[in-house]
N, C-alpha and C positions, 0 to 999 in steps of 0.2 A: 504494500500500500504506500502510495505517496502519503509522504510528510511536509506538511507546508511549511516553507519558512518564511522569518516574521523578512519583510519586504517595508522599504515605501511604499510602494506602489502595487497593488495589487491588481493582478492581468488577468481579463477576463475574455475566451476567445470562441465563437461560436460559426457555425457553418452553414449553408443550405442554398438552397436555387432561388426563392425571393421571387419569382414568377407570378407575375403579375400579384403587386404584393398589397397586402389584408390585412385588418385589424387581427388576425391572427399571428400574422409578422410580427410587426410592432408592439403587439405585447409580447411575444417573446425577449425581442431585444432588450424592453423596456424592462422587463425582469432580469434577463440576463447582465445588463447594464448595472443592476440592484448589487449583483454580488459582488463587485469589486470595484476598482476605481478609472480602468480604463481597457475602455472596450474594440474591441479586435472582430471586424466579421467576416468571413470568407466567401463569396460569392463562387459557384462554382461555375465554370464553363460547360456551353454544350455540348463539347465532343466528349467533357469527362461526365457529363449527366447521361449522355448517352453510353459512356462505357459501362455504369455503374445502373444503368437499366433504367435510366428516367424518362419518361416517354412523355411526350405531348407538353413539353416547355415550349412556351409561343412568344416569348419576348427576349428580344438578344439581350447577350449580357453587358453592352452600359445603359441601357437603359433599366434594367435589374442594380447595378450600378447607382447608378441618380438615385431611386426610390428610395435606397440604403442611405445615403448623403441626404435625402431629403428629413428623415426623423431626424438630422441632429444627436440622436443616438451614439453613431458608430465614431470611434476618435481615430480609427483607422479601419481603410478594409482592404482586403488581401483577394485576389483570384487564387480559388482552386482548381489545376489544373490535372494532378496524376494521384495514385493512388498513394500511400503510403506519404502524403504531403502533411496528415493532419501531427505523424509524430515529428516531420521534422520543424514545421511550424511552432509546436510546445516549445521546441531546445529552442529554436531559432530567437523566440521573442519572447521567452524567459515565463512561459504561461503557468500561471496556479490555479485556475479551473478552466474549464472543458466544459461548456455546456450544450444542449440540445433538449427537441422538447421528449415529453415522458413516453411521446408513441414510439419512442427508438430507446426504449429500457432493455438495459443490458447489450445492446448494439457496441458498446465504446468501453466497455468494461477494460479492454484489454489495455486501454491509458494510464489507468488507474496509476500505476508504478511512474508514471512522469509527471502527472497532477491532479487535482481533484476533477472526477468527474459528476456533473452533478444533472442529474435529467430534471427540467420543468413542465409543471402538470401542463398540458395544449389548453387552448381557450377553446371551452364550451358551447355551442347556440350561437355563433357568429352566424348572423343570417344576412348580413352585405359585405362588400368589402368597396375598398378605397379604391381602387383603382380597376379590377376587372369589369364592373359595370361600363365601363365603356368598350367591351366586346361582351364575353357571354357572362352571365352571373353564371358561379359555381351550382353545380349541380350537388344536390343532399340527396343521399342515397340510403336509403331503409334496407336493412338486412332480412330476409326470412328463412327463418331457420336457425339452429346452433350448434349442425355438427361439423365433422373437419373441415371440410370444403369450405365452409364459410369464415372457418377461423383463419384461414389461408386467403381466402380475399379480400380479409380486411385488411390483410398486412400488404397485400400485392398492389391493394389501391394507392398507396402511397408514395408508387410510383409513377402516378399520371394526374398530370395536371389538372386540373377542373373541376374535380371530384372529390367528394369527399363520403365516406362512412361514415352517419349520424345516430343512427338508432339501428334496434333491433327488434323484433316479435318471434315470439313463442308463446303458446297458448298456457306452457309451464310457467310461470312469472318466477318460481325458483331461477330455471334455462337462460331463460332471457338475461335477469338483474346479473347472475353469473357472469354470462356471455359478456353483457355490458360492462360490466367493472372491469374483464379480463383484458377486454379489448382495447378499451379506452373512449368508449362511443358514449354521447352523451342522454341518449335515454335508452328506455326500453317497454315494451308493451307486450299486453297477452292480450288485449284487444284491436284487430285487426283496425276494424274503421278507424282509431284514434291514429294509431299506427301511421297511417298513408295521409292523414291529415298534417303530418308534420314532414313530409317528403317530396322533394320533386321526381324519384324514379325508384321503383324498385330492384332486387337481387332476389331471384325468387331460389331458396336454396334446401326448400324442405324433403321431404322424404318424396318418391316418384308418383305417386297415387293423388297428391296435393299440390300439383303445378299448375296444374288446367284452373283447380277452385282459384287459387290465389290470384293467377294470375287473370284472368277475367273482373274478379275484382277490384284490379289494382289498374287495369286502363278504364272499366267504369266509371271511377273516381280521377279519372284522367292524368294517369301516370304513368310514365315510359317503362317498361319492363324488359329486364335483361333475367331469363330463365334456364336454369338447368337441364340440362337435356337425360331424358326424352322432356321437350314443352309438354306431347298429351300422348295417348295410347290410341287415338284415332283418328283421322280424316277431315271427319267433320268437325271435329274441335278445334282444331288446327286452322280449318277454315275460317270457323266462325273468331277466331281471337285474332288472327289477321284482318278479318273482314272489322274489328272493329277498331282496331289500331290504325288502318286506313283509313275511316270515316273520322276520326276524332286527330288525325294529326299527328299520329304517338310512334313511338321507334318500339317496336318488340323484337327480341331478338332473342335466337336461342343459343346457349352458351355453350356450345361445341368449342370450346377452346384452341382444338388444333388445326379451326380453321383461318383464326386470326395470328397466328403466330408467324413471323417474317422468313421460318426456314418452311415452312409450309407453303406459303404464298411465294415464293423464290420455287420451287417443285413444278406450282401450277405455271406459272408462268414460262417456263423450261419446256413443261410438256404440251402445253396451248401453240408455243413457237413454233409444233412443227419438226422438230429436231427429230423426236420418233418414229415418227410417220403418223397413220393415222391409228390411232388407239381401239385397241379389240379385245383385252381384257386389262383387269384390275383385279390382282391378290389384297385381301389387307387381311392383315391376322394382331388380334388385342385379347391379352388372356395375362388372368393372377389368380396365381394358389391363395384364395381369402381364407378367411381363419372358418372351421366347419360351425360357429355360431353366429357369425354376421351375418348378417342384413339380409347381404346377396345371398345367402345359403341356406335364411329360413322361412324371408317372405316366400312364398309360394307365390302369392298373386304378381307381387312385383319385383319379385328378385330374379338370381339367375345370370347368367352371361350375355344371354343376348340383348335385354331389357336395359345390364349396366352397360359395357360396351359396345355393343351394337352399332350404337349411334355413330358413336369413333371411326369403326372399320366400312360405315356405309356412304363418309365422308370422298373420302377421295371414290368411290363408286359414282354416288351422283354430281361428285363434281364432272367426271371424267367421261361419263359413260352417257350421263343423261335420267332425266325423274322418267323417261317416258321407255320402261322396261317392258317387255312383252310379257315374262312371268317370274313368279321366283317360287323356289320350293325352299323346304328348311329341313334338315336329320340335324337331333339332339340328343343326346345323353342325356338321361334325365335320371335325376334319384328316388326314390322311392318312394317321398312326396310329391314327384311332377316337378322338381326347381332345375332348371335345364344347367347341368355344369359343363355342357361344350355344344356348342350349335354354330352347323354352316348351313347358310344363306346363298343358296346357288340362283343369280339374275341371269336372265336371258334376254338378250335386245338381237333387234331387227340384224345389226350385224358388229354382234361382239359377245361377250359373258363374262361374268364378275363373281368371285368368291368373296364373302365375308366370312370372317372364324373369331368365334370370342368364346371367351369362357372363363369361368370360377371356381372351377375344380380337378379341368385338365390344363398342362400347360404347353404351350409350344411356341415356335421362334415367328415374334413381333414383330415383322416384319412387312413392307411395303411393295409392291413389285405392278409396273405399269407397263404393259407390253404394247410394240406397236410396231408396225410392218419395217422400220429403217431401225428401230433398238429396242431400248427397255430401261427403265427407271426403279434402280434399287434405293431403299431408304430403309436403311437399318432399326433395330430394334432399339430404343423405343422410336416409330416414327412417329407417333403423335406428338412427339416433342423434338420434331427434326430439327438437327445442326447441322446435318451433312448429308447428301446423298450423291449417288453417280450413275451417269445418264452410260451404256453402255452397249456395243456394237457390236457388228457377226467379226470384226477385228476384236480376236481380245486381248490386244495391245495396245486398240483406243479408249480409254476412259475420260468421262471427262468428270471430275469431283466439284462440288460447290460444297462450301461452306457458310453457314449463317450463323451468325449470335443469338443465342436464346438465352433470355433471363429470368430468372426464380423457376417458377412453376409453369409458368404461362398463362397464367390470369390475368397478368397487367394488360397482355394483348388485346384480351377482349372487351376491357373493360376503356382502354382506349379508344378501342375502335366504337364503341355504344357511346360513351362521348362525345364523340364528334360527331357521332348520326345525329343526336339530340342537338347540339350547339347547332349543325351543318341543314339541320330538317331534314335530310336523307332516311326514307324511312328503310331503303334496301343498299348495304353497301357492296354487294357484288358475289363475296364472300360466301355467304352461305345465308342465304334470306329467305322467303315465305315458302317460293316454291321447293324450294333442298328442304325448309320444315317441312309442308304440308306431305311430300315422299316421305320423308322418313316416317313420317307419322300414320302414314297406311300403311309402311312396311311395319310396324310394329302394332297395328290393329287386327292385321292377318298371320303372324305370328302366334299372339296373343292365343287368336281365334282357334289356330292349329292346335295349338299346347295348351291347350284345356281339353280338347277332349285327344288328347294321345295318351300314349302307356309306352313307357321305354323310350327305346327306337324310331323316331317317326320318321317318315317318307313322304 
């Protein structure tokens, strides 16, 4: 542990992007400023915000710059430019606390041994800011739900601009108040309606059976909704919650994650060029040994492999292949409840065919494979979280490799891109929008249909 020693001058030095900056700013500083006698802030640049995974900064940095110079605050302030800048910064200018705010708890722990580091609590209920009103106000974003998944994109939000996690709902008010303390979100609700009263968008993240409820809901009440996939288990819900997202002006979007992530979209774009030829099948295979009492291995109605993953491996299908399939059959494994622990999805189109493979209880190699009359597009295991693949020829001494940066989990991706639909009015951004829903949402209404009344094996 650092030990302070007694100083004149006591140095106080703090960091962040300041992006289009907020009375959330400003009190930070304005505390941080609190703890010693002269203050130090670092402003960081956007090629190192985008090394370190910060997506959708919209203002260069002097003019982030000025806004810092404007509170009178800062007695000096620094560009951060590379990684490992914030230990030489301590030595450099002789610092005795380290601050930041309390959403980044235990983040900087590792300083401790060169100065005090000290987290402050975020400011709560800021409901304008200073300066972004003059492009979009920040989008306040309601959580639904409180398990992993959500605890992972509270933290992921933090990487993208505009946005913010405010609240949370759970019908448990136990779950929720938990959730919210844990999280650092400033309320929490077991009453839905109140819930969406205090929010401009939802994060719909409940259990599979309560997506369709919630979210119908929550554009009712005229709020943009970013939903977990599957969005519904049928066709016509599918329809009908598009049909009303269109009529009311609202961005719904399903959170297939791996189709907004930049090594994913660098694939399509590769395989769109041309470079393959024309495309006539699509492998994707998404499979994890879960634990034999989770979720996926005891709902019956809604668990299962293909109901979790499915969605994942039917992605590049209908990006590639097309929603407009001539038929599809399914064979599962199923256990001795009916919960399917391995299912393929064999599609047939006018001229081509597509395997899906997911599963919860068998496992095999995650892998991506895109055939097409000049090559074929290998994306390794995991491809739903692609960083790399290579496009491949009847030479196999030509390869050609691409590489892409992926950061954290890959939630920030999406939660970007539902940002800027909202800011942008774009109710479909290209990606994967009503049509790739409303397909998946019949493939998994006839699924469904199969595996209720099979036994075993089905065909």
């Amino acid at each position: 542990m650092y030990e302070r020693q007694e100083t004149a001058m006591k140095k106080v030095i703090t960091y962040g992007s300041f992006d289009l900056f907020h009375e959330g700013h400003y009190r930070l500083l304005k505390r941080a400023k609190e703890l010693g006698d002269y203050l130090i802030v670092g402003v960081t640049t956007e090629q190192y915000d985008r090394l370190r995974g910060k997506l959708n900064v919209e203002e260069p940095l002097l003019t982030r710059v000025e806004n810092i110079k404007k509170t009178g605050l800062a007695d000096e302030i620094i560009i951060e430019d590379h990684p490992g800048q914030k230990e030489e910064d301590i030595v450099k200018y002789g610092i005795d606390i380290f601050t930041v705010g309390s959403d980044w708890t235990g983040a900087f722990d590792y300083l401790e041994g060169k100065c005090q580091v000290v987290y402050l609590e975020r400011t709560k209920d800021i409901s304008s800011t200073m300066l972004r009103e003059k492009l979009y106000p920040i989008i306040r974003l309601g959580i639904v739900g409180t398990g992993r998944i959500a605890k992972r994109f509270v933290a992921e939000t933090k990487f993208v601009s505009g946005i913010e996690s405010k609240s949370v709902y759970n019908p448990h008010r136990e779950s929720a108040a938990a959730f919210a303390e844990k999280n650092g979100l400033s309320a929490y609700y077991e009453e839905y309606e109140k819930f969406l009263d205090e929010i401009d968008a939802v994060y719909v993240a409940s259990p599979h059976e309560f997506h369709y409820d919630y979210t119908r809901a929550a554009l009712l009440c005229g709020k943009h909704v970013l939903c977990e996939k599957p969005l519904t288990f049928s066709k016509r819900q599918a329809q009908e919650l598009y049909g009303i997202a269109k009529e009311r002006k609202l961005v719904l979007m399903e959170a297939l994650k791996t189709a907004y992530c930049p090594g994913f979209e660098k694939l399509c774009q590769v395989v769109e060029s041309g470079v393959i030829g024309e495309v006539c099948d699509v492998e994707a295979c998404f499979t994890r040994l879960t634990a034999a009492g989770s979720r996926e291995r005891t709902d019956v109605k809604y668990g299962g492999g293909f109901t979790e993953f499915g969605s994942h491996t039917m992605l590049p299908i209908l990006r590639f292949m097309g929603t407009d399939y001539k038929d599809v059959q399914f064979q599962s494994i199923l256990d001795e409840r009916g919960v399917d622990l391995y299912t393929k999805a064999n599609f047939v189109y006018e001229k081509g065919m597509a395997t899906s493979k997911s599963g919860v209880g068998v496992k095999s190699e995650g892998q991506l494979v895109v055939a097409g009359t000049k090559g074929y597009v290998l994306a390794p295991s995991p491809w739903w979280l692609t960083k790399y693949f290579e496009v491949r020829y009847e030479d196999p001494a030509k390869i050609d490799r691409y590489e892409v940066p992926f950061y954290g989990d890959g939630l920030r991706y999406e939660v970007k891109d539902f940002a800027v639909q909202i800011n942008k009015g774009e109710p479909d951004n290209g990606k994967f929008g009503a049509k790739e829903s409303i397909a998946l949402a019949r493939v998994m209404e006839r699924f469904m249909g199969l595996r209720d009344g099979a036994d075993g094996i089905q065909g």
